[in-house]
C-alpha positions, -999 to 999 in steps of 0.1 A, spaced: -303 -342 789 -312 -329 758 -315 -294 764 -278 -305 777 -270 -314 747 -283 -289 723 -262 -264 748 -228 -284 735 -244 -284 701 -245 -243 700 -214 -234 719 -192 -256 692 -209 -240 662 -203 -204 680 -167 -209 683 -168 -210 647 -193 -180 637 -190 -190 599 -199 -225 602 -230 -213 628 -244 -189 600 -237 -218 570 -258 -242 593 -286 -225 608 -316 -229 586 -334 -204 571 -370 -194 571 -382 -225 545 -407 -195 531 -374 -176 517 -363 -207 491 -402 -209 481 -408 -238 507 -438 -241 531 -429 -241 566 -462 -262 577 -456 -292 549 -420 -290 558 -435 -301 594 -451 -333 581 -416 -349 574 -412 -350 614 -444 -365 617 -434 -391 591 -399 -399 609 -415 -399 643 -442 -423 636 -419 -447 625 -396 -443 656 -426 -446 675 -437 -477 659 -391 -491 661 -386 -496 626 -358 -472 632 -343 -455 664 -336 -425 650 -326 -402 622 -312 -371 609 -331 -354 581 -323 -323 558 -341 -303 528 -320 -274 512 -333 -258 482 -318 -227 462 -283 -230 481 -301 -225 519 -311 -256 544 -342 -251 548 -351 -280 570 -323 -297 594 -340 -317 624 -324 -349 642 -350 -372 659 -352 -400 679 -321 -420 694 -286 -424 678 -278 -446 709 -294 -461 741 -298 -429 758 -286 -402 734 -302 -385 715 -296 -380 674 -281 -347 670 -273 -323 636 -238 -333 641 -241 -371 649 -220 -394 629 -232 -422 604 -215 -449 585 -224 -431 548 -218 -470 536 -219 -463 497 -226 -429 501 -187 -434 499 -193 -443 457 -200 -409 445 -168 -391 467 -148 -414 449 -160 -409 417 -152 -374 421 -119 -382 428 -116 -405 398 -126 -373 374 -107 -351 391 -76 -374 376 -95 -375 345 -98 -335 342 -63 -337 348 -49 -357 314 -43 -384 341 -64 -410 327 -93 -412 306 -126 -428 312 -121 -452 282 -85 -463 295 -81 -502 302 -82 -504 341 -51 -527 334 -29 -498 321 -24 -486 358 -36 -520 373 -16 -548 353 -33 -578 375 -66 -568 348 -49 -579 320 -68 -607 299 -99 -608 323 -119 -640 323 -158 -643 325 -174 -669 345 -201 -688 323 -221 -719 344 -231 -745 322 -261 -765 325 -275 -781 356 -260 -812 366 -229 -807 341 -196 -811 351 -180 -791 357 -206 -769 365 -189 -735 353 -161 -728 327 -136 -696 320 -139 -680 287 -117 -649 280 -133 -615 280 -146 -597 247 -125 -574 261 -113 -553 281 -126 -537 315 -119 -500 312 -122 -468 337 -161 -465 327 -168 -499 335 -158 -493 370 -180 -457 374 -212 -475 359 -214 -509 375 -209 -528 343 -174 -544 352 -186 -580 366 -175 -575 399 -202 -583 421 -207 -580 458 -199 -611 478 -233 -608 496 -252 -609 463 -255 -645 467 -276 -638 497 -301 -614 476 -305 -641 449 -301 -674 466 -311 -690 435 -283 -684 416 -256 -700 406 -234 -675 395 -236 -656 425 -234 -686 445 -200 -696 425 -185 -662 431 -194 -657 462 -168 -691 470 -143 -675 449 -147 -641 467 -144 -663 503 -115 -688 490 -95 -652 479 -104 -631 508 -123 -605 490 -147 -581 515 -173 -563 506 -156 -535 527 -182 -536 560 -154 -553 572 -116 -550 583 -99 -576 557 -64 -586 553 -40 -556 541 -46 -524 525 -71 -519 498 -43 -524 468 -35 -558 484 -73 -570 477 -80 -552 441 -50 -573 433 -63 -601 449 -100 -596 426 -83 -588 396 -68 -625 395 -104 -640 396 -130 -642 375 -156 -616 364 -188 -625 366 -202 -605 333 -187 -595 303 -171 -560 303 -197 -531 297 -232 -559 292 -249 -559 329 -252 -533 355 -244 -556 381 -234 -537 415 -206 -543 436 -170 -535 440 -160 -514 416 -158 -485 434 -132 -502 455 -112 -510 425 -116 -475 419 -105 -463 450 -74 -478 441 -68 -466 408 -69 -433 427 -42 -447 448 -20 -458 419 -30 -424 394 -21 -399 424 7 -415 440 -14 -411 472 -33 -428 495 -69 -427 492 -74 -414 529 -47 -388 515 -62 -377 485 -101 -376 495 -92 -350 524 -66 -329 502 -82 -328 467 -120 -335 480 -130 -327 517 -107 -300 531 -121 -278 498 -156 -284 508 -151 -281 547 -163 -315 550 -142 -317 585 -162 -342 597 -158 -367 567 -133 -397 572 -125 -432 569 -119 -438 604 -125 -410 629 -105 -402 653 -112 -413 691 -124 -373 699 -152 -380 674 -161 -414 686 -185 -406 708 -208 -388 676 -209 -419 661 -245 -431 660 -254 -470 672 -262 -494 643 -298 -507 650 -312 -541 639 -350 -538 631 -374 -568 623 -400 -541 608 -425 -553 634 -416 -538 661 -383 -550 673 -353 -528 674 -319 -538 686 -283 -527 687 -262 -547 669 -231 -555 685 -187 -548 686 -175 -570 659 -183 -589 626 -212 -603 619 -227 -630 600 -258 -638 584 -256 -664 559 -230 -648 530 -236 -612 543 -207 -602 565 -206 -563 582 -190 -553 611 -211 -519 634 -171 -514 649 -150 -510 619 -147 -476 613 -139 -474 649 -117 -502 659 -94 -528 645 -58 -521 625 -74 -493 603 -58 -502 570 -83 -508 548 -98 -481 531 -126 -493 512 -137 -467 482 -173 -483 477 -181 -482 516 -154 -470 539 -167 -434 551 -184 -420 581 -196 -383 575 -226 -359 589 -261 -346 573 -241 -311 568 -210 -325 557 -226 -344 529 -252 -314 525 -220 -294 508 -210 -325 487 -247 -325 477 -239 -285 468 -212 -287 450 -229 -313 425 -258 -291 427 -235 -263 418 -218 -279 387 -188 -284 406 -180 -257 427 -184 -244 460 -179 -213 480 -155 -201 451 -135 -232 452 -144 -252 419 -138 -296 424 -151 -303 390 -164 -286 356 -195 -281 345 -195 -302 318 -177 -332 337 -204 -330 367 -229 -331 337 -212 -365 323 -215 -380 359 -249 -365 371 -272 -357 338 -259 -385 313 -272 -420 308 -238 -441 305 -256 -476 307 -274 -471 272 -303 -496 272 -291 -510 306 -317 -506 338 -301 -494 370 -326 -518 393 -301 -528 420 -314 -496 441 -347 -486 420 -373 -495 396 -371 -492 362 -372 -457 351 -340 -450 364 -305 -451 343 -272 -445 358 -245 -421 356 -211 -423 368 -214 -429 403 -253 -421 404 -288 -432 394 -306 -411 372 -343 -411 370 -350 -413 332 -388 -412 335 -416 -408 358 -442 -434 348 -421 -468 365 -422 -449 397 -437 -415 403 -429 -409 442 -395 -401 434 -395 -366 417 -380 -346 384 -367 -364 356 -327 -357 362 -332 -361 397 -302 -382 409 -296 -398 441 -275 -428 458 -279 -446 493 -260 -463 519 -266 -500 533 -275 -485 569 -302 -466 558 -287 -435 545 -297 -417 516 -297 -386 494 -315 -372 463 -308 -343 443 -332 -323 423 -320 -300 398 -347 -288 384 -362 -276 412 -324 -268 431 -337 -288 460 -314 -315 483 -329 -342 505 -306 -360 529 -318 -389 554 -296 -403 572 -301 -435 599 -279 -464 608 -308 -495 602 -305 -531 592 -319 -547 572 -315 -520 545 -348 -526 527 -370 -514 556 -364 -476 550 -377 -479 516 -410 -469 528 -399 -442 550 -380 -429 519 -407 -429 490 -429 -407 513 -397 -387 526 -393 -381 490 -433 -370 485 -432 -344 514 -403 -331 501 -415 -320 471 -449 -313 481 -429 -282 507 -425 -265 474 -447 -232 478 -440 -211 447 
C-alpha cells in the first residue's frame, strides 16, 4: 500500500516538473547539515508513534533556502499512511498568514498599526474592561471604561483583552475567565474550531459589544484577536478573507494547497484528528463538535457544515511544503521566488522586534520569549535553552502543529500532527528542536 502510495505521490509532482525539483530534498551535506543527525529526528518521531502519543507526523528541516529533510511517518488515518502532501488543520498557524495580510494593508497607506480598531470597526468604540470585585461581593464584577482605546497593534500582539473562550478551562480558578467565558457562551462567540452562527463580521460585531477582559495594550493575554483581525482585512480590502489570503497571500507563494475549507477532491488528504491520553491510548476523534468542559472543537469543520465562517486566528488547512514557502518568504524578508509579499523592514517589525515591551509571551513558552506581531520571539537563552538562536521565532497550532524559524542560522523546522490534547507534543517538540540544530555540520 505504501509503495502504492508513494507511486501517486511521484506521478502528481511529475506532472508538474517545477514543483518536483522545488520539493525533492537535497543532499542535507550541501546546506552544511549532517545527513546521519538528520536521521535521529525519525528515530525521535517513530518512538513516539511506537509508544501512541501520536499516530503520525510530517516533519521538515530546510536551511539556506533548500529542504533538507522532508519525511512523513506513521498514520494520518486508520490505514493510511502520512504522506509529504497530507493535509493538517494548521489551527493558529492561521495567525501569522493573517498578520501578513494586515501589513500588507498597512504597507499600503491603508491603515496604520496605531489606528483605533474602531475607525474601520465602529462596534469598538468606548470599550469596557471587566474588573471582578472581591469574593463574595455583589455583584461579583463591575464595567469600567477603557483607558483607552484598542488599536491595530493590540490585535497583532495579544494585548487587546479578548481572550479565548476555552481559557476558562486552562485556569479553572479564575474568575475572570470564568465570567467571560458566560459572556462569550450567552453571545455566541467561537473560538473558531467550530462552525458558529454567520460569517466572521457577524461575530467580531457580536465581541466588540462585550466586555474586554484587560485593559488595552497591559497583558499579553491570547485569544481572538486574530479573528478580529481577519475581519478588519475584510472591511480594509473590501474582500473577503478567503478572497484576499489566496489573491494577495497564497497564489504569490504557490501555496495551492492552503485554504479555509478544501475542496471535496482534497478531502481525502486530510489527516484524522487523534485523541491521545499520553499513556498509550490513541483514538480518532469523531464527525462533529465536541465538548469537554468549556473547550469546544469540531475534527469535521473544515470539511463539512455551511462553510461560512472563516475564522482568521484558526480557520486554515495547509501542507508541510505549503507552509515551508510561507516559512521562506519570512526567512527571505518578504519575498519569494522574485515575488516580494512584504519589505524588509516591515517583516523586521513583525519577526525581529519586541512589541510587548516588559510583557512575557508565556501562553506558548517560557519566559525568555517576547512577541512580535503575530510571533514569539525568543529574547534569551537562559529561561529555556532547547529552543535555539536568540531571534529565533516560531508559532503553533492546537493539533500539534508547529514551526520555528532560525535566522541566524537560515534554518526552518516544520512539525506537523493532528493530536489532542495539545500539550503532549511539547516533549516531542523541545527535542525536535535539539536535533535540529544539532544537524548543523559546518
Amino acid at each position: 500500500m505504501t509503495r502504492i502510495l508513494s507511486f501517486a505521490l511521484a506521478a502528481a509532482l511529475l506532472s508538474h516538473p517545477a514543483l518536483a525539483d522545488e520539493i525533492r530534498p537535497v543532499r542535507p551535506e550541501q546546506v552544511g547539515l549532517s545527513s546521519a543527525r538528520l536521521s535521529r529526528i525519525g528515530a525521535l518521531v517513530q518512538q513516539h508513534i511506537d509508544q501512541r502519543k501520536i499516530a503520525g507526523a510530517v516533519v521538515l528541516v530546510a536551511r539556506k533556502g533548500k529542504i533538507a529533510y522532508f519525511e512523513p511517518l506513521g498514520l494520518a488515518d486508520a490505514g493510511k499512511p502520512m504522506r509529504r502532501d497530507t493535509l493538517f488543520r494548521i489551527a493558529s498557524m492561521t495567525k501569522p498568514l493573517v498578520s501578513v495580510a494586515v501589513l500588507q494593508l498597512y504597507e499600503e497607506g491603508r491603515l496604520l498599526l496605531s489606528d483605533p480598531v474602531a475607525k474601520y470597526i465602529p462596534e469598538f468604540a468606548r470599550p469596557r474592561v471587566l474588573e471582578m470585585q472581591p469574593q463574595g461581593s455583589a455583584p461579583a464584577f463591575r464595567l469600567v471604561p477603557a483607558r483607552r482605546e484598542l488599536t491595530v497593534k493590540d490585535l497583532l500582539t495579544h494585548t487587546a483583552g479578548l481572550p479565548y473562550p476555552f481559557v476558562s478551562e486552562w485556569y479553572p480558578g479564575n474568575p475572570l475567565y470564568r465570567q467571560m467565558h458566560a459572556f462569550y457562551e450567552e453571545a455566541g462567540i467561537s473560538s473558531g474550531l467550530y462552525e458558529t452562527q454567520g460569517t466572521i463580521g457577524d461575530m467580531v460585531r457580536r465581541l466588540a459589544r462585550l466586555p474586554l477582559s484587560r485593559q488595552p495594550g497591559e497583558t499579553f493575554e491570547y485569544g481572538l484577536a486574530a479573528d478580529v483581525l481577519g475581519y478588519l482585512v475584510e472591511v480594509v480590502s473590501g474582500m473577503r478573507l478567503d478572497d484576499y489570503l489566496r489573491q494577495r497571500v497564497l497564489e504569490p507563494l504557490k501555496m495551492h494547497d492552503t485554504d479555509f475549507f478544501m475542496p471535496d477532491s482534497r478531502q481525502r488528504r486530510l489527516s484524522a484528528l487523534w485523541k491521545t491520553d499520553g499513556n498509550g491510548r490513541l483514538e480518532k476523534v469523531p464527525d462533529g463538535p465536541q465538548r469537554e468542559g468549556d473547550y469546544v472543537y469540531s475534527a469535521s469543520f473544515q470539511t463539512r457544515g455551511p462553510k461560512t465562517f472563516l475564522s482568521g486566528g484558526v480557520g486554515l488547512t495547509s501542507t508541510a511544503y505549503d507552509y515551508y514557502r510561507f516559512c521562506q518568504m519570512l526567512l527571505n524578508q518578504g519575498e519569494l521566488d522574485g515575488v516580494r509579499l512584504l519589505s524588509r523592514k516591515t517583516v523586521e517589525l513583525m519577526t525581529a522586534t519586541n512589541q510587548i515591551g516588559a510583557l512575557s509571551a508565556t501562553t506558548l513558552h517560557d519566559e525568555g520569549w517576547k512577541f512580535g506581531l503575530g510571533v514569539a520571539i525568543q529574547a534569551d537563552r537562559s529561561h529555556n535553552v532547547d529552543s535555539g538562536d536568540i531571534g529565533t521565532f516560531e508559532w503553533a497550532g492546537i493539533f500539534s502543529t508547529r514551526f520555528s524559524i532560525d535566522p541566524r542560522e537560515q534554518k526552518i523546522t516544520i512539525f506537523l500532527s493532528q493530536t489532542h490534547p495539545f500539550h503532549y507534543h511539547f516533549d516531542i517538540w523541545d527535542k525536535l528542536l535539539v536535533l535540529s540544530s544539532a544537524s548543523i555540520a559546518d
